[in-house]
C-alpha positions in Angstrom: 0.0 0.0 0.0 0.8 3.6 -0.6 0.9 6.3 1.8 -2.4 8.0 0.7 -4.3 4.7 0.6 -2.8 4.0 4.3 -4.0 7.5 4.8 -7.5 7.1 3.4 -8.0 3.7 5.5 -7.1 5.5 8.4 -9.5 8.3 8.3 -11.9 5.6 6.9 -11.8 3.6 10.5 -12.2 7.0 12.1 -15.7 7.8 10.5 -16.7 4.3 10.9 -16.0 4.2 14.4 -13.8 0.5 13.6 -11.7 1.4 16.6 -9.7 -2.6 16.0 -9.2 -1.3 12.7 -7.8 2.3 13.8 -5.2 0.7 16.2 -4.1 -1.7 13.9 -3.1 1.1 11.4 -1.5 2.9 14.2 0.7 -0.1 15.2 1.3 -0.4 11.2 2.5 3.2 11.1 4.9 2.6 13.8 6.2 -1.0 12.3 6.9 0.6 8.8 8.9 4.1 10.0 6.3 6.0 8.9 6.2 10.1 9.4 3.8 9.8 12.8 3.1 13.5 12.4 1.8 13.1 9.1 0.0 9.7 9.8 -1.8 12.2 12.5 -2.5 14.8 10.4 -3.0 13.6 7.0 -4.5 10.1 8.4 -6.7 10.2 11.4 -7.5 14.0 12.1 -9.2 14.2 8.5 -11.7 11.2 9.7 -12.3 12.8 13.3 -13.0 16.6 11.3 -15.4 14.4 8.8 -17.1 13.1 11.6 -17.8 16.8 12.9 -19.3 17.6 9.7 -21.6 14.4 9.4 -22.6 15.3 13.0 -23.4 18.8 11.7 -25.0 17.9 9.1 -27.1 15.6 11.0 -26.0 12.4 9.4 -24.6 11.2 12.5 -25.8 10.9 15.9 -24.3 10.5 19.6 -23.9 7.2 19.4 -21.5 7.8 16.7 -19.6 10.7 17.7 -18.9 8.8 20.8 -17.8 5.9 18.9 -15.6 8.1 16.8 -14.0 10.0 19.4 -12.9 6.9 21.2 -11.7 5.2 18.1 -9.3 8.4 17.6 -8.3 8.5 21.0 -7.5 4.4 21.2 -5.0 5.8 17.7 -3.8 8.5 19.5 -2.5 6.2 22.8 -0.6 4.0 20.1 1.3 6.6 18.7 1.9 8.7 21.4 4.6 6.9 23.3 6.1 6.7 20.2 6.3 10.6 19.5 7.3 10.7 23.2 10.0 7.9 22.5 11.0 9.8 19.0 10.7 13.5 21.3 8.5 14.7 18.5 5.7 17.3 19.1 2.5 17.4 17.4 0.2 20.4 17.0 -1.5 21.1 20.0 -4.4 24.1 19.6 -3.9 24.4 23.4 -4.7 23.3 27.0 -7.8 22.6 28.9 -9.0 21.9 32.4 -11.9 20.5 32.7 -14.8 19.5 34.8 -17.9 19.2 36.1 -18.4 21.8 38.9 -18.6 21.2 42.5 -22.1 19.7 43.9 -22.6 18.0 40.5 -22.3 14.4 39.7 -23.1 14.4 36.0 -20.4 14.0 33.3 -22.1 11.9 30.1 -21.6 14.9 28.2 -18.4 16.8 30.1 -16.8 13.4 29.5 -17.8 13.5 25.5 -17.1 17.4 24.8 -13.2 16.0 26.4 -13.7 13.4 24.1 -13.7 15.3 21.2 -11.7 18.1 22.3 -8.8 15.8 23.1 -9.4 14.1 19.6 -9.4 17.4 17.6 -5.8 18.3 18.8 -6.6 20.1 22.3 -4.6 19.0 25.5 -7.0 17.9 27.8 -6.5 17.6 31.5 -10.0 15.9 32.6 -11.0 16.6 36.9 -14.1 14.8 36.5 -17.2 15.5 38.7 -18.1 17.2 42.0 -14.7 19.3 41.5 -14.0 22.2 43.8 -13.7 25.3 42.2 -10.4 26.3 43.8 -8.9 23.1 42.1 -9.8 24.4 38.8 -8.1 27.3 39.4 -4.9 25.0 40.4 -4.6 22.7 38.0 -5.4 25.8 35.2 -2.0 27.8 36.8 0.0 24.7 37.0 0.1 23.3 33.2 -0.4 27.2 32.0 -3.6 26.3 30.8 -5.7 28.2 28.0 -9.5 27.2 28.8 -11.4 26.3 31.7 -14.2 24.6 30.8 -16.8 24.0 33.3 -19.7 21.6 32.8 -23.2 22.2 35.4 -26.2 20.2 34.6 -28.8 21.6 37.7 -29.8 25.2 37.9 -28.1 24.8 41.7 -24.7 24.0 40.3 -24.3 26.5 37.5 -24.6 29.3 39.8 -20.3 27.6 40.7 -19.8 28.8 36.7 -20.3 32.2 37.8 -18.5 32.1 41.3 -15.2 31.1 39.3 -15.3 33.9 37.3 -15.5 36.0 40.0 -12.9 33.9 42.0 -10.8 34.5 39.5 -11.1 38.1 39.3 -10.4 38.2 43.3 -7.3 36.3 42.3 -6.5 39.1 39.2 -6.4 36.1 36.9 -9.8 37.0 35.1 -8.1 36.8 31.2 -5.9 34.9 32.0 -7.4 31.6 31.4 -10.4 31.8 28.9 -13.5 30.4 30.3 -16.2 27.8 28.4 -19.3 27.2 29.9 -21.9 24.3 28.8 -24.6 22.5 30.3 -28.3 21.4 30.2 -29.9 24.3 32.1 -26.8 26.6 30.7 -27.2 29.1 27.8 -25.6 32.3 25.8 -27.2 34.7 27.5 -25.7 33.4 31.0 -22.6 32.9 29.4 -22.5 36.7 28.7 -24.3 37.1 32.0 -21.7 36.0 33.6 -18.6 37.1 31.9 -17.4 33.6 30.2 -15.8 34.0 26.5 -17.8 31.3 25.6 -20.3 29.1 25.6 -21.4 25.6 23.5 -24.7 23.6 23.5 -22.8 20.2 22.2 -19.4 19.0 22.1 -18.5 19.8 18.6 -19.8 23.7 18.9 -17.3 23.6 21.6 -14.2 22.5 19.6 -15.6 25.0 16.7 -15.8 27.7 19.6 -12.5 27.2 21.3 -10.7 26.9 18.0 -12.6 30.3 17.1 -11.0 32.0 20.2 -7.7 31.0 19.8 -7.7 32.3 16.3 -9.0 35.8 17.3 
């Protein structure tokens, strides 16, 4: 095989969420001294970004943007000791903290916008749920993070979205790290309410939206 029909089957397993498939042409990449950077770029990010648009489109479903994210991320594990072995970089759009905020136990979809987040190129640093606001804060100052992205699916808990912000203004790190906010009872007009730079109703919005950021 060539390198663009190792390419094509490699964004292939990507939108068909053949996850066996995707590490098998990760291991092959590896075996045969390929260029992992361009395996990454040219292979399995152009299946991951198809995805997006079948899920925009409405051809796909959660089921399969799961499926998909998962099937990149199982890739990505293959080849990354080996970049790490090789001390190559790959493109990173930028860091993220992220979690579900304190007093909140949900993370279905905190746990799928990481998904996909971590599978379009971001660096993802994943708290989980119930997290303590301060801890956000932390873990945001320690890796020199970009985005904190907080996730509040009761009416209760997204009240913590706003008391970081404003924690973070007693703290004079207010722009410093950009904030994303998401959630069932969450919306625009809190987002602005609040003073977050963004806000996404669904995990690819938010890649879209945190990619739009950076770029401005």
């Amino acid at each position: 095989m060539n390198k663009i029909e190792i390419f094509s089957q490699m964004e292939r397993s990507i939108i068909d969420g053949n996850k066996q498939e995707a590490e098998k042409l990760a291991k092959y990449a590896i075996e045969n001294n390929m260029e992992l950077t361009k395996v990454i770029e040219k292979g399995f990010v152009p299946g991951i970004q198809k995805v997006g648009q079948l899920w925009e489109k409405g051809e796909y479903f959660l089921p399969e943007l799961i499926t998909s994210a998962e099937c990149m991320k199982a890739a990505m594990a293959i080849l990354q000791p080996e970049l790490e072995r090789c001390q190559i970089s790959t493109k990173s759009y930028g860091k993220i903290v992220i979690g579900t905020v304190e007093g909140d136990i949900h993370d279905i979809g905190k746990n799928l916008v990481a998904s996909m987040l971590s599978a379009n190129g971001f660096e993802v640093v994943d708290l989980g749920a119930d997290v303590k606001l301060d801890k956000f804060i932390e873990k945001a100052k320690e890796i020199n993070a970009d985005f904190i992205c907080l996730s509040a699916l009761l009416t209760t808990t997204m009240l913590g979205q706003k008391r970081l912000i404003e924690m973070l203004k007693e703290k004079n790190l207010y722009g410093k790290f950009r904030v994303m906010v998401g959630g069932a009872p969450v919306n625009r007009k809190w987002a602005e309410d609040i003073g977050a730079d963004g806000y996404a109703e669904n995990a690819m919005a938010a890649v879209q939206v945190m990619k739009n950021l950076l770029n401005n």
